[in-house]
N, C-alpha and C positions, 0 to 999 in steps of 0.2 A: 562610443561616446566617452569623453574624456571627463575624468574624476573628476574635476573642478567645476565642471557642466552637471553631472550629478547633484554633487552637494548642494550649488548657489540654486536645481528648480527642487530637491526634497526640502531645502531653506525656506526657499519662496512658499511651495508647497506649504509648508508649516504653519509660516507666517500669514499667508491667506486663509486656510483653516483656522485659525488661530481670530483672524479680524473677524471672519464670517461668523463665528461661534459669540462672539464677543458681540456683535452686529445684533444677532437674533436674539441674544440677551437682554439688550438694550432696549431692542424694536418691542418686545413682548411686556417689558414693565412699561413702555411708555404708553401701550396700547391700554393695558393692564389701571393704568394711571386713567388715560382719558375717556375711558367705558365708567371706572366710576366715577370722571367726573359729570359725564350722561344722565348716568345714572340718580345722583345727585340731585339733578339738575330738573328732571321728571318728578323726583320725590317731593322738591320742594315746590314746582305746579301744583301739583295736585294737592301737596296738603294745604296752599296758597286757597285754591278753588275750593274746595272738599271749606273750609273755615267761614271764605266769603259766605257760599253758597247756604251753610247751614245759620249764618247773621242773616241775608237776606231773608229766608224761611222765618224764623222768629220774628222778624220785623214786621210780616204781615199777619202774622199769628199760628203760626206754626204750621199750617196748611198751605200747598202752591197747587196751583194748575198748571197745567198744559200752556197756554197763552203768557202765563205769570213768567215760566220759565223757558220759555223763547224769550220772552221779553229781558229778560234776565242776561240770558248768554248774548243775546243782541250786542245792549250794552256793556255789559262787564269781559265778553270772551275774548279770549286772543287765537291765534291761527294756530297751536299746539293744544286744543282740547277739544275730546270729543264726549257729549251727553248722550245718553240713551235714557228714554221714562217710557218704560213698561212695554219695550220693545218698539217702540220709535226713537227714532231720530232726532234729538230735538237741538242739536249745534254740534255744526261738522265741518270744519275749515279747513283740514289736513286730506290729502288724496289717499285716506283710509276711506273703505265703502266698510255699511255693517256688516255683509259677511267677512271681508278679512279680519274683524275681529271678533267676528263669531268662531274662524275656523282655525284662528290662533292657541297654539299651545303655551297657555300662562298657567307659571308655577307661582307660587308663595314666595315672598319676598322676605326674607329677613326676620322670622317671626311677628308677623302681622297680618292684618286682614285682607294687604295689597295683593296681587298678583302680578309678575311682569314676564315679558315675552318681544321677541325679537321679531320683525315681520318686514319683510319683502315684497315693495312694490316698485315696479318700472324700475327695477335696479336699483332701487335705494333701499338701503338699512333703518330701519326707524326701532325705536327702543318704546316698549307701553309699557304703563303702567297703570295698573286696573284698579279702583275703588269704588264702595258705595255713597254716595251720598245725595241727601234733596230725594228721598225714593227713589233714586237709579242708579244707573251707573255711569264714573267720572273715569275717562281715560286722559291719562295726560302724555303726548308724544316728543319724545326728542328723535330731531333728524341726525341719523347717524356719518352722513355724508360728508359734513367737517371733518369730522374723528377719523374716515377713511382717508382722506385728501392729508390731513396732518400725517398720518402714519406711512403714507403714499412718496409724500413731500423727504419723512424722516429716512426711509428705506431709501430712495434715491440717492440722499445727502451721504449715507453712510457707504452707500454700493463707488458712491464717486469719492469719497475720502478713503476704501479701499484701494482703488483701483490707480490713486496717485499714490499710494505707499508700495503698491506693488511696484510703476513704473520707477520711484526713484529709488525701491530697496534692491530689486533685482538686477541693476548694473552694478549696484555698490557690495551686493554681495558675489557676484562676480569677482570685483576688482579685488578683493579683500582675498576671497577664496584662493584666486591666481597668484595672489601674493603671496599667502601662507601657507600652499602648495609648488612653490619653484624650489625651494632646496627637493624638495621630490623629485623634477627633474635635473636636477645636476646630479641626485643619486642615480638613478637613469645613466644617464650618460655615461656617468663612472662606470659603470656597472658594463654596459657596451665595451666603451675602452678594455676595462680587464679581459673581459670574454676575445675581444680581437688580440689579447696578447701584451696590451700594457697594465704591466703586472704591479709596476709601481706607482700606477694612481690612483689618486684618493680622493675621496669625494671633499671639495672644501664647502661644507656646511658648518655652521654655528650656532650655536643655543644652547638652552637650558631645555627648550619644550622637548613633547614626545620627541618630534622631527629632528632636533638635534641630537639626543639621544639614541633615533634610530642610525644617526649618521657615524656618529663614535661606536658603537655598535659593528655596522658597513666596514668602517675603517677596520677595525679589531680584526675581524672575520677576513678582509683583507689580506691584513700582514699575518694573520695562519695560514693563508690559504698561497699566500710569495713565499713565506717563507717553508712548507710543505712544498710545493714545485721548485725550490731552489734544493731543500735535502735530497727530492728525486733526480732533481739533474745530477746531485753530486753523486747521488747512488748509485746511479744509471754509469756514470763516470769511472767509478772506482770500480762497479764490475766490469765495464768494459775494458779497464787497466788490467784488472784483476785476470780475467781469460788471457790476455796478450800475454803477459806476463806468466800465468800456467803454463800456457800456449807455450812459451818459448822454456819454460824451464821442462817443461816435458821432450821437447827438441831435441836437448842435448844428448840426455841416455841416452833415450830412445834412437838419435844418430849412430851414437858410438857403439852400441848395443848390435845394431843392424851393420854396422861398416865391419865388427869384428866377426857374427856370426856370415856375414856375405866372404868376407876373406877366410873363413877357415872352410866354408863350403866349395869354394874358387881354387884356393892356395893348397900347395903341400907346405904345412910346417913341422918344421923341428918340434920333439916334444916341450922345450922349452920355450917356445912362440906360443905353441898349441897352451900351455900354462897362464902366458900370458895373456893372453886373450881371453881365454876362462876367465881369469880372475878379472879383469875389465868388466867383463858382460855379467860378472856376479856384483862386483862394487856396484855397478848402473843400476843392475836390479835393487840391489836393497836400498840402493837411494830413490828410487822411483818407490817402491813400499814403504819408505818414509814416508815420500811425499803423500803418498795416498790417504796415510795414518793419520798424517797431520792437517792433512783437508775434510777427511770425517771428522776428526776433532774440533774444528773448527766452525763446520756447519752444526754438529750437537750444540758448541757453546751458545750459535746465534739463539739457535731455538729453545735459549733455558730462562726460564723466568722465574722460577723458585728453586731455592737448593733447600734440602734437608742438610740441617749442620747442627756441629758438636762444636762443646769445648775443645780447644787445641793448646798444649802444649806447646807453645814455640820452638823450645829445646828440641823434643822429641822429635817435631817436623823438621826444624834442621838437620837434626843429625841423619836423620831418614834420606834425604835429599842426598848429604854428603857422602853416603854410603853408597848409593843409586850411582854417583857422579865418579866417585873416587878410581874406578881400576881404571875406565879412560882419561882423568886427567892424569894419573899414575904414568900411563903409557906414552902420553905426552912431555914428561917429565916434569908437572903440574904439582904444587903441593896446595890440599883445600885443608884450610885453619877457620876451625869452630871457635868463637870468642863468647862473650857471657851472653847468653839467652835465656829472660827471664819473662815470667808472664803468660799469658794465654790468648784467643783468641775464638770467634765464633767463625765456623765456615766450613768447607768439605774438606776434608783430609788431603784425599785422593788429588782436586783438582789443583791445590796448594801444591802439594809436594810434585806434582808437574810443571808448575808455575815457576816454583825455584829451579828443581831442572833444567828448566832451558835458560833460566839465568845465567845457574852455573856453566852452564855448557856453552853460550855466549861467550861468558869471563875468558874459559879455559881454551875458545879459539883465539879470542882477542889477545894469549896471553904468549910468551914464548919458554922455552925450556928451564926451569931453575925457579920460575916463579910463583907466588902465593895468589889464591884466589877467598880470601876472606869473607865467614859470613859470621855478622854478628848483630846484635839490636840495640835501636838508641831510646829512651825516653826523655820526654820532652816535657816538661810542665809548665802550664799556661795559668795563670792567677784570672779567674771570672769573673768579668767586668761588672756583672750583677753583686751591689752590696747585701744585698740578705742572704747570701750565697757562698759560704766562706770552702767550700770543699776545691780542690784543684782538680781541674779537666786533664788527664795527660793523654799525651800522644805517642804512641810505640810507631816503629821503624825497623823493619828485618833489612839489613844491610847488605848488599852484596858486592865487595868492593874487587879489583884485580889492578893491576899495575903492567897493564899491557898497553897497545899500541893507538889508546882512546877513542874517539871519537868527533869529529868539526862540531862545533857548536851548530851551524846551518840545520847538520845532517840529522837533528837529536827529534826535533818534532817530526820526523817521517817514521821512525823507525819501527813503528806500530802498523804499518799499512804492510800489509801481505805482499811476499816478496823481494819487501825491498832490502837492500844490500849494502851497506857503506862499500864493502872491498867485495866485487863479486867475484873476484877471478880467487882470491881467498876462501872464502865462502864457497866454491863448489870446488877447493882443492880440501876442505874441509870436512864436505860430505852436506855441506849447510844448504835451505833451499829460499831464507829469508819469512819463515813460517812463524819460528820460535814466539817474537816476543808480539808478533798478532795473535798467539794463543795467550800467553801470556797478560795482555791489554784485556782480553775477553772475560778470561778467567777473575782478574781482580774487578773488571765492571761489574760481573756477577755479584764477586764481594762488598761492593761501597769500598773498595783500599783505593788508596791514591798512589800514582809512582810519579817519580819525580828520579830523573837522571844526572847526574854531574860528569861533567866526563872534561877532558884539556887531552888533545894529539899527544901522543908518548909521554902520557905522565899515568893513564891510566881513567878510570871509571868508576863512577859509586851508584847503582842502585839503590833508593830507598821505596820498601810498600809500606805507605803510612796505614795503620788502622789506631783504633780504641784500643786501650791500654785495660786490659785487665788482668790485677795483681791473680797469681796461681796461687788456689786455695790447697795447704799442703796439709 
């Protein structure tokens, strides 16, 4: 059973209960109403009778008989009284016999000497009401068979003014329901759509109500839910790159490694061949323990979510780095220039001074013989847009510049993605395997630093890691 079928019969449901409750409220005062007005109607008989009856009496002298009061009810009776004198009968015009009102249960009326009671004959209701008067007893009857037939009358009237509210409410709440239950199914629908793969549709609902609200909502949950299955595609993408890519930089040792150890098992060489080829199969190896080093490295970075950090000396990390770097750019005939570094910063020592590392190590491939590889820092100060706010925000920049063979503008946003190579035939004459500055990207994500690269083809390259600027307390 469909939602809108629910609501319009628990509606109806309601609203029938509701008439019915309301119905029997109504039925029960009007009954309520026309019992006394019966009621009423019997008192004032009998106290009518009961007054005549006791003028007659005086008129004759305050004594009647038997005959007197026949004669009496004769003329003066009407068809709703009945007399009893001294256990006769003496005027009886109502289809009461003297045992039913002998065997009638009358209670006391109202504080008074009356008694009334309700009594059942041939299926009618009849209301009595019992007094003394004239020495016997005056019953005065109302027929209650009006009072039934009006309340008969009333209960029908209102069963059928239900029952035309139900027939014209319950299409109408239908209609109504259907109506302010369809944006529900276009969320539906939507919602199908996505599940079949269309990832870019959106439920077009509108409003203020719940139901719009639940739609903005839909949509919301939606665009997390494209845009998380478009990050996994690209995941899924970049490890699949990511292998190839391993895949094929492990190839190469690994060939050259296997082609020279298979020739010196095959071949007689000279001891100078046999040298050569050692050293081959030794360079492969340690580039292959590179590699390895820097792919542990790399999976630790993924998996770090909190670092334990200190104040850092800028200076001291530089210089640290430059010392680390110095005997192989030395060998390369690389000169690395410390310029002013001032300041401090918060972060891990350790993954910092690796981070420059392979900056500089970058610098001093990219760089050729006779050349400087510069690290120094910039500050930057920013005046706060907030007028109650007079202090200045700066910005620190450890610099790492070199004046080697640059880099294309295109090639600058890739250079964070594992692997990749501007010059690879460079780059593995180098000993490089395209690692560096994806540990490098990791390591500053870790910290909140920003980089930001400049680079122009043979003019050279400026590294900046931007952080917060705090003065060194000396």
């Amino acid at each position: 059973m469909k939602l809108r079928t629910k609501i319009t019969l628990i509606a109806a449901a309601v609203i029938l209960l509701a008439a019915a409750v309301s119905d029997g409220i109504i039925w029960m005062i009007c009954r309520r109403t026309l019992l006394q007005e019966a009621e009423q109607n019997v008192i004032h008989r009998l106290a009518v009778q009961r007054a005549e009856l006791e003028r007659y009496t005086e008129q004759i002298g305050g004594t009647v008989t038997l005959p007197e009061l026949t004669y009496y009810f004769k003329t003066r009776g009407d068809d709703y009284t009945v007399f009893v004198w001294n256990g006769t009968v003496v005027y009886n015009q109502t289809a009461l016999e003297l045992e039913d009102l002998r065997s009638a249960e009358f209670l006391p009326y109202a504080y008074s000497t009356n008694e009334i009671a309700q009594i059942r004959k041939n299926g009618a209701e009849m209301l009595v009401l019992k007094g003394s008067a004239g020495g016997g007893v005056l019953y005065a009857v109302e027929d209650l068979r009006p009072v039934t037939h009006r309340l008969t009358m009333l209960a029908f009237g209102m069963l059928t003014i239900s029952a035309c509210i139900a027939v014209l409410t319950i299409p109408l709440l239908y209609l109504l329901t259907r109506r302010t239950l369809r944006p529900l199914g276009k969320l539906s629908d939507s919602a199908k759509l996505i599940a079949a793969g269309a990832y870019d549709e959106r439920a077009a609902v509108t409003g203020t109500d719940e139901i719009g609200m639940l739609a903005q909502d839909f949509n919301t949950m939606a665009d997390a839910v494209q845009e998380r299955i478009r990050a996994l595609a690209e995941s899924e993408e970049r490890k699949s790159m990511f292998m190839a890519d391993f895949s094929h930089e492990l190839k190469t040792p690994l060939t050259a490694i296997s082609g020279y150890a298979q020739t010196m098992r095959t071949v007689r060489l000279s001891e100078e061949d046999q040298a050569e080829a050692l050293g081959y199969i030794y360079s492969e190896s340690k580039r292959l323990d590179r590699l390895a080093k820097k792919m542990m490295r790399l999976m630790e970075l993924e998996r770090t979510e909190r670092l334990e950090t200190e104040d850092i000396d800028i200076s001291a990390l530089i210089s640290a780095a430059c010392e680390t770097c110095r005997p192989a750019a030395e060998k390369k005939g690389i000169t690395l220039e410390q310029g002013d570094c001032t300041g401090s910063l918060r972060g891990d020592f350790d993954l910092l001074h690796d981070a420059l590392c392979n900056l500089i190590d970058n610098a001093c491939k990219a760089s050729n013989a006779g050349q400087t590889v510069r690290l120094y820092t910039e500050i930057t100060r920013e005046t706060n847009d907030n007028p109650n706010i007079t202090a200045l925000s700066e910005d620190c920049a450890i610099v790492v510049e070199d004046a080697g063979c640059g880099i294309p503008e295109h090639e600058i946003r890739n250079l964070a993605e594992p692997f990749y190579m501007v010059d690879k035939s460079r780059s593995r004459r180098s000993g490089g395997a395209g690692l560096g500055l994806s540990l490098v990207a990791q390591i500053i994500r870790i910290h909140g630093i920003r980089m930001d690269i400049e680079s122009e083809p043979d003019h050279g390259t400026r590294i900046k890691l931007h952080f917060v600027y705090t003065p060194l307390n000396t």
